[in-house]
PAMARVO-59930 format. One line per 5 residues: number of its first residue (from 1); for each residue x, y, z of N, C-alpha, C. Coordinates in nm, 2 decimals, decimal comma, m for minus. Layout:
N
NUM) X/Y/Z/X/Y/Z/X/Y/Z; ...
//
This chain:
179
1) 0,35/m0,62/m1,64/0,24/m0,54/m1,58/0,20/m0,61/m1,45; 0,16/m0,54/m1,35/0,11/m0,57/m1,23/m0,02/m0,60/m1,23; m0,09/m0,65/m1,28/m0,25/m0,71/m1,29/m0,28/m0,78/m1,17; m0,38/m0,73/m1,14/m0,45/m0,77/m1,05/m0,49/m1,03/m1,15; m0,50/m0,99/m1,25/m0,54/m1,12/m1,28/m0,40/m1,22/m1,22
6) m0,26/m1,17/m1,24/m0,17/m1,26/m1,13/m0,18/m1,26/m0,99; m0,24/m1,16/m0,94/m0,26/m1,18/m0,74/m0,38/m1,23/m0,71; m0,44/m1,25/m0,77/m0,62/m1,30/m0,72/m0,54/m1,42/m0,69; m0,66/m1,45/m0,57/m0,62/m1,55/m0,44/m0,67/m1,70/m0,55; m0,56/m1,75/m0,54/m0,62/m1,97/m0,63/m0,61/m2,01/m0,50
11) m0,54/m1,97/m0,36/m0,54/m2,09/m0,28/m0,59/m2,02/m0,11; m0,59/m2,06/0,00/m0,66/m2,02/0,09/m0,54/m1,90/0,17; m0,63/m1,83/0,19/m0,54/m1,69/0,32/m0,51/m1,75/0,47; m0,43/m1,70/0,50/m0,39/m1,72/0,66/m0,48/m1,64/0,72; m0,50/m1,67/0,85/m0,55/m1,57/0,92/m0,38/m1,47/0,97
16) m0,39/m1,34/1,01/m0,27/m1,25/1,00/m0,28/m1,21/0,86; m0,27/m1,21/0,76/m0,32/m1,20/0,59/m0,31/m1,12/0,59; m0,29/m0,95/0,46/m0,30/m0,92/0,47/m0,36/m0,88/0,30; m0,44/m0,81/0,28/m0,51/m0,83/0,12/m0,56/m0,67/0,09; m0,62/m0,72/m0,06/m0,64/m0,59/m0,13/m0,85/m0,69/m0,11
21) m0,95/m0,57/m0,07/m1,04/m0,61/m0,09/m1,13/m0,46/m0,14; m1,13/m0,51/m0,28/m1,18/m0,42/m0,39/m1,24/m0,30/m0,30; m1,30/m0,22/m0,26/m1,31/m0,10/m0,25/m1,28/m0,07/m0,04; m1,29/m0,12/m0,03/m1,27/m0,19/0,10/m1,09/m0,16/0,14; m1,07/m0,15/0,03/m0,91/m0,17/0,02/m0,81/m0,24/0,13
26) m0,74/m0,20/0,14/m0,63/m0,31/0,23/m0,70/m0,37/0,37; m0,70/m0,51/0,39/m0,78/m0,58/0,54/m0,64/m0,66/0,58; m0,69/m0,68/0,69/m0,65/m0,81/0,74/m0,73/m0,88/0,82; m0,69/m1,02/0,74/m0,77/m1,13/0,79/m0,75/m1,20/0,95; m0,84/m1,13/1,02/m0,84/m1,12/1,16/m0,89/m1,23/1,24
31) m1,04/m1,36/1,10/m1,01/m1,49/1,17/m1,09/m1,54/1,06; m1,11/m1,68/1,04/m1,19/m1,74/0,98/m1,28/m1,82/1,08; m1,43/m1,82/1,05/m1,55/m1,89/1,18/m1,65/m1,91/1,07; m1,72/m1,97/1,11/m1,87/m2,03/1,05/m1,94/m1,94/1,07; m2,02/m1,91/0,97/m2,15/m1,81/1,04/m2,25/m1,83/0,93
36) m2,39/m1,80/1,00/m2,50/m1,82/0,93/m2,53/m1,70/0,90; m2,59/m1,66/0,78/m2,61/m1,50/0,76/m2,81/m1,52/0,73; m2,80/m1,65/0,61/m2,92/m1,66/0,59/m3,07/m1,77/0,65; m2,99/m1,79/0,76/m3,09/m1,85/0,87/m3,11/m1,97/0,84; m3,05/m2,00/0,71/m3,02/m2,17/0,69/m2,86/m2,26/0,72
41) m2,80/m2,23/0,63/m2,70/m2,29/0,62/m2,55/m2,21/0,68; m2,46/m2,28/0,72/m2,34/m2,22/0,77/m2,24/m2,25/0,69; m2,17/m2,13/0,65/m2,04/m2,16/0,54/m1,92/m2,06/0,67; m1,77/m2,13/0,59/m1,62/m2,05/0,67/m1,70/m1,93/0,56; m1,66/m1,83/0,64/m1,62/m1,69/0,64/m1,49/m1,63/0,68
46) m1,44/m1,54/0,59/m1,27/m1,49/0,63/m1,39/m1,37/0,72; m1,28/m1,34/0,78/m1,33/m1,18/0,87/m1,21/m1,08/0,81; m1,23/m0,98/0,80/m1,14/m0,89/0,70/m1,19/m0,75/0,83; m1,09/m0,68/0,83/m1,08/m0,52/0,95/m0,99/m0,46/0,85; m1,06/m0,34/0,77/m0,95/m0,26/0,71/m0,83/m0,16/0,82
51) m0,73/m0,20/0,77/m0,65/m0,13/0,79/m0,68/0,02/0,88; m0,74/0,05/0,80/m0,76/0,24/0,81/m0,96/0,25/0,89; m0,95/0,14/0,98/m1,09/0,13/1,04/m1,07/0,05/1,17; m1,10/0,13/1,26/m1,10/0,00/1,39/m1,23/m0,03/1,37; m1,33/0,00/1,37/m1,47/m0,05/1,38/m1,52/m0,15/1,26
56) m1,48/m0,12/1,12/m1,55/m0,17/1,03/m1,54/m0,31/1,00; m1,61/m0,42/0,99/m1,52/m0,52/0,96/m1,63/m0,62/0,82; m1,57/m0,68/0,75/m1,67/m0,72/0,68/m1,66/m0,88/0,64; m1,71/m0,96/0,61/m1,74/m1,12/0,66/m1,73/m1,17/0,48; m1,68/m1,24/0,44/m1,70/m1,31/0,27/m1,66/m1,44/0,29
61) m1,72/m1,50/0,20/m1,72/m1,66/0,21/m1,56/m1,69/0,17; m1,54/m1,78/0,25/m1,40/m1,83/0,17/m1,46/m1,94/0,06; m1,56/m2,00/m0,01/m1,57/m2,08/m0,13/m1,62/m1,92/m0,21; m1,60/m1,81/m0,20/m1,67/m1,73/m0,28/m1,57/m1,58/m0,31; m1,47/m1,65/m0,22/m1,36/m1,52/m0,18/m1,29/m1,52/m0,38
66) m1,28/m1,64/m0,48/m1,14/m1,60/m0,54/m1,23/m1,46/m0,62; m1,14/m1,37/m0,70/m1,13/m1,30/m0,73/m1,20/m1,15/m0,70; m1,23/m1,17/m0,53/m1,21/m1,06/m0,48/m1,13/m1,07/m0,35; m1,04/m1,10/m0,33/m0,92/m1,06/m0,26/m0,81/m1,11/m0,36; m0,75/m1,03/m0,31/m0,58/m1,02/m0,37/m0,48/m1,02/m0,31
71) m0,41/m1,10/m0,29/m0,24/m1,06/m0,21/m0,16/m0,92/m0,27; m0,11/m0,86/m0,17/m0,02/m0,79/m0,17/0,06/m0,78/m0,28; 0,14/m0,68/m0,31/0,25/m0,66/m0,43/0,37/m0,70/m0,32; 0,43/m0,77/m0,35/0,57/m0,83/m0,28/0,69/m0,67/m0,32; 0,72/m0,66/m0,25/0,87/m0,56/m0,20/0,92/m0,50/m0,33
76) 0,97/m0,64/m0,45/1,03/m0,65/m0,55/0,92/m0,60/m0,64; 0,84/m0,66/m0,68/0,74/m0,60/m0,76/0,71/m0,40/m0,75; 0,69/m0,37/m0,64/0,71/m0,23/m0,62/0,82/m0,19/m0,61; 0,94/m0,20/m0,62/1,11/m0,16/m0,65/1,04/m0,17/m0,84; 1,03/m0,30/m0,90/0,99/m0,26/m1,08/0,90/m0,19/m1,09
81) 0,80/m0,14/m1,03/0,69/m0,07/m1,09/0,76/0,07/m1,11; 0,84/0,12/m0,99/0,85/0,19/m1,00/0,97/0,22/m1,09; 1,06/0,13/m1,08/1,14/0,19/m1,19/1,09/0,17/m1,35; 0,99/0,09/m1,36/0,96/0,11/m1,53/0,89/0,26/m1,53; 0,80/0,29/m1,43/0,75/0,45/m1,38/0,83/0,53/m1,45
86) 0,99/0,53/m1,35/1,09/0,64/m1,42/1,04/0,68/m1,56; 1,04/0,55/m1,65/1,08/0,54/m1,79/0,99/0,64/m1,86; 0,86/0,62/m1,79/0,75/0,67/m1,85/0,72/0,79/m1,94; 0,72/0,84/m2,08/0,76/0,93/m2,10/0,62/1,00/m2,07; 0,61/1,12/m2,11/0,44/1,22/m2,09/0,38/1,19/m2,21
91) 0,26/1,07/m2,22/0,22/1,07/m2,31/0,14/1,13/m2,38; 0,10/1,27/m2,34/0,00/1,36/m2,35/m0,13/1,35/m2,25; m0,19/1,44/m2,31/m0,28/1,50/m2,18/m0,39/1,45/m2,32; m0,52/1,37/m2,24/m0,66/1,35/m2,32/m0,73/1,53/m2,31; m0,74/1,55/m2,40/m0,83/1,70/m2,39/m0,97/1,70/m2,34
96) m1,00/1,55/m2,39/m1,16/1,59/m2,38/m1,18/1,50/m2,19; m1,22/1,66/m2,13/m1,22/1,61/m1,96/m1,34/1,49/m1,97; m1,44/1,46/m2,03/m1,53/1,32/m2,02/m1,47/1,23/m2,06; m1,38/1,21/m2,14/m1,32/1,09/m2,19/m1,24/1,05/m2,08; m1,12/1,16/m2,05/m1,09/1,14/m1,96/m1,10/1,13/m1,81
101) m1,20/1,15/m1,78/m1,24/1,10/m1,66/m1,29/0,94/m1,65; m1,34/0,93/m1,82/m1,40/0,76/m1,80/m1,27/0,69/m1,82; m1,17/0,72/m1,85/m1,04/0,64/m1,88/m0,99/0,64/m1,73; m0,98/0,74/m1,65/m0,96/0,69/m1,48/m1,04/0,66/m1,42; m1,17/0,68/m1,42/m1,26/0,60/m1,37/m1,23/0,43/m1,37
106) m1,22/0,40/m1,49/m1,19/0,30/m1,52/m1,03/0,22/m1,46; m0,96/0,33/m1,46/m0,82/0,28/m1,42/m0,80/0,26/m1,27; m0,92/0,36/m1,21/m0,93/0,31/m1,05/m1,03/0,21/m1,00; m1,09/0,16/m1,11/m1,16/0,05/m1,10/m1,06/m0,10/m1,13; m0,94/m0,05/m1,18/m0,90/m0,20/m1,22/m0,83/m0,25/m1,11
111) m0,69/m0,31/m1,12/m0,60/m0,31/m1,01/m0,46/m0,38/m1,10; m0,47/m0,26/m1,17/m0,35/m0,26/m1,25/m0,23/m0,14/m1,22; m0,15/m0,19/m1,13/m0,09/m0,09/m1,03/0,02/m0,01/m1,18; 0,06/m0,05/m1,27/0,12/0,02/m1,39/0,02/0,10/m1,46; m0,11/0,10/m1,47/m0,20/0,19/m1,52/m0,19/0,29/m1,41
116) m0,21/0,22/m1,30/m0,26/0,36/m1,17/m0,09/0,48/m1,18; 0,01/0,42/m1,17/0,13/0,53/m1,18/0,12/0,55/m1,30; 0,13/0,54/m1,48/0,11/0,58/m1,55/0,00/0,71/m1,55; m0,12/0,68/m1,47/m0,19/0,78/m1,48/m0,16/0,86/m1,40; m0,11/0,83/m1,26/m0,07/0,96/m1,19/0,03/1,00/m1,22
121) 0,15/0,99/m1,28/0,22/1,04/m1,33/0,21/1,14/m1,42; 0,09/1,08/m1,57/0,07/1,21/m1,64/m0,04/1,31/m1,57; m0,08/1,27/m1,44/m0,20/1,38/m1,38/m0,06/1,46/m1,32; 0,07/1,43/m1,25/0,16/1,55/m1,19/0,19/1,61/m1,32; 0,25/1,59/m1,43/0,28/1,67/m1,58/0,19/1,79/m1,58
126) 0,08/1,71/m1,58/m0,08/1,83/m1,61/m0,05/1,95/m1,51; m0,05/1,90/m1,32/m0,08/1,98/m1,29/0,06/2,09/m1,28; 0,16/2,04/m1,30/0,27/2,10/m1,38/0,25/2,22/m1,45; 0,24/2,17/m1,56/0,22/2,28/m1,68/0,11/2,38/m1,62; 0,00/2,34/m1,55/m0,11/2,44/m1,51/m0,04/2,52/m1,40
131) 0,06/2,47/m1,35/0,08/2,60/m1,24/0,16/2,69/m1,32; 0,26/2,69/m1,41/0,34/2,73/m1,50/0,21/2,86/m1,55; 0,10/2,81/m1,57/m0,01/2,95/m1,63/m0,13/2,96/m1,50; m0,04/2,94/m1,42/m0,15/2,99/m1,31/m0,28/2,92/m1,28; m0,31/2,82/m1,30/m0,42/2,71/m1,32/m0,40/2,61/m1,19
136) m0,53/2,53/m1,18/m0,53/2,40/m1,09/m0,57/2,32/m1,18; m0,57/2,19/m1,14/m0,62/2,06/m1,21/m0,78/2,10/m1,17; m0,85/2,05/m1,25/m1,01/2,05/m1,25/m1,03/1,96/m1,17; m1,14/2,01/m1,07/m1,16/1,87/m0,98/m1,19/1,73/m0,99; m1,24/1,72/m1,13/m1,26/1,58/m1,15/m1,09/1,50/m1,13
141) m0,99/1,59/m1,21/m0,86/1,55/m1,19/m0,81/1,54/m1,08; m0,85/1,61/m1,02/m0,77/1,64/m0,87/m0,85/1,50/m0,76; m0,95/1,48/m0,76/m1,00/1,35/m0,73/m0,96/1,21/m0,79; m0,97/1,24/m0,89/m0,88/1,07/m0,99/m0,76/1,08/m0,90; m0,63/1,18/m0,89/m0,54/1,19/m0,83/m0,54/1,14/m0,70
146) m0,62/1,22/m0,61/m0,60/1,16/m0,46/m0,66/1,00/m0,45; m0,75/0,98/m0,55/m0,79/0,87/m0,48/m0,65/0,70/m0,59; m0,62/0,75/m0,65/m0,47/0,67/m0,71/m0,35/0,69/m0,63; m0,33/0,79/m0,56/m0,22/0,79/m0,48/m0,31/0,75/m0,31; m0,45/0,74/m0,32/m0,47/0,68/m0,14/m0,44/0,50/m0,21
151) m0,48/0,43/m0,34/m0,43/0,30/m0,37/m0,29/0,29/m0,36; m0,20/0,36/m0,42/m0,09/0,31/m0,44/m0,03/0,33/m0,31; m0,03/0,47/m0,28/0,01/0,48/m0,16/0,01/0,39/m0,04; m0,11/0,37/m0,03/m0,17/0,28/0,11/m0,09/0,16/0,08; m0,11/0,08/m0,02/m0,02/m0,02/m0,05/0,18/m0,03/m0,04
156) 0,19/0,01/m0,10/0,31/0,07/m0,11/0,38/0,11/0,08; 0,36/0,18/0,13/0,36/0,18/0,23/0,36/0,07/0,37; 0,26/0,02/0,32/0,18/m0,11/0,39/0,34/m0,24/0,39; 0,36/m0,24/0,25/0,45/m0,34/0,20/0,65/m0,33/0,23; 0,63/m0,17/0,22/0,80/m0,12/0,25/0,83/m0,12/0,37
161) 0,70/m0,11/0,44/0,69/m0,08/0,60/0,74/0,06/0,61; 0,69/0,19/0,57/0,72/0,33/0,55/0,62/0,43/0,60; 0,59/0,50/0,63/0,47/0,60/0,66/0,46/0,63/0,53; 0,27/0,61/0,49/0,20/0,66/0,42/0,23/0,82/0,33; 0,29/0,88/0,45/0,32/1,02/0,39/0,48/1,02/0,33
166) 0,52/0,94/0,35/0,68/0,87/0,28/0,63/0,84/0,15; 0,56/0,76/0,11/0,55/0,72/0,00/0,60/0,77/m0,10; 0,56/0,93/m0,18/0,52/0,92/m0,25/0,69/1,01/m0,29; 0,79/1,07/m0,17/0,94/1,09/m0,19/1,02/0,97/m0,21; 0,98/0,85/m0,12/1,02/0,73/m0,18/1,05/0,68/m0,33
171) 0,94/0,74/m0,38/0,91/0,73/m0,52/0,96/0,81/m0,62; 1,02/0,95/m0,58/1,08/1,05/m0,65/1,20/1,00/m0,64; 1,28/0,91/m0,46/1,41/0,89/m0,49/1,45/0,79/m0,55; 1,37/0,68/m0,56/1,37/0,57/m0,61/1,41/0,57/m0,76; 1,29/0,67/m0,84/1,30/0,69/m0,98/1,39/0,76/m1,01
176) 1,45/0,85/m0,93/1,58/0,94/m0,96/1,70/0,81/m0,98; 1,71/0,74/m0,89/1,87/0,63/m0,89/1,80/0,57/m1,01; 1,70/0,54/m1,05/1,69/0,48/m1,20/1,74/0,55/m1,33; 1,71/0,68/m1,35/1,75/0,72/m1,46/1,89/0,76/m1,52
//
């Protein structure tokens, strides 16, 4: 499994960096400087600029950074995710839409990139079968979905060096030479 508990940062980022910062999602670490925030004392600060923001930028302690940034999924790691993906059979659909929404809720809270494709996987099955009777995914679904493919995606992308909108054929051809 791809757990976020093996990428959490044990040792210091470069500046150039490039990280996963929990909702914030992909930065790069643009510099580290001292700064005083509470009119007392001065601690290093990483400077973090997401990706998908020229303006935004957000400051965290580097004695305070571990287990909110995370390195990257390396090249190789996303080549296995996705082929264990292939494997994945349809494990069924949860009926009850509250349960299942707190089971993705939860899965887009973690950073367990094998949960996140397991679930979008069985969210394309669903919305499968629903076009087969003329149906859409219910919005709660249809949100779990985009916002698991703006994770995986953005990443994924970020890492193959691919356009964002590549992704996710990458991933159909990828799993196809698997099976």
């Amino acid at each position: 499994m791809m757990k976020s508990e093996n990428r959490l940062n044990t040792d210091v980022f470069d500046v150039g960096d490039n990280v996963s910062y929990g909702t914030a999602g992909i930065c790069t670490i643009t510099g580290i400087e001292k700064r005083c925030f509470d009119g007392e004392n001065e601690y290093d600060y990483y400077m973090l600029s997401p990706i998908n923001s020229k303006t935004s930028k957000y400051y965290l302690p580097v004695t305070n950074s571990e287990g909110k940034l995370r390195r990257l999924l390396s090249k190789d790691e996303i080549f296995e995710l996705i082929d264990k993906a292939a494997e994945y059979d349809d494990e069924g659909w949860e009926k009850d839409s509250r349960e299942r929404k707190a089971k993705f809720d939860s899965i887009l809270n973690g950073d367990d990139f094998e949960k996140l494709l397991k679930m979008l996987k069985a969210l394309y099955f669903q919305q499968e079968r629903n076009k087969l009777s003329g149906k859409k995914l219910v919005n709660s679904d249809e949100n779990a979905m985009k916002a698991a493919e703006g994770i995986v995606f953005q990443e994924f992308a970020i890492v193959l060096g691919i356009e964002y909108e590549d992704v996710e054929n990458f991933i159909l051809q990828r799993a196809k030479q698997t099976k």
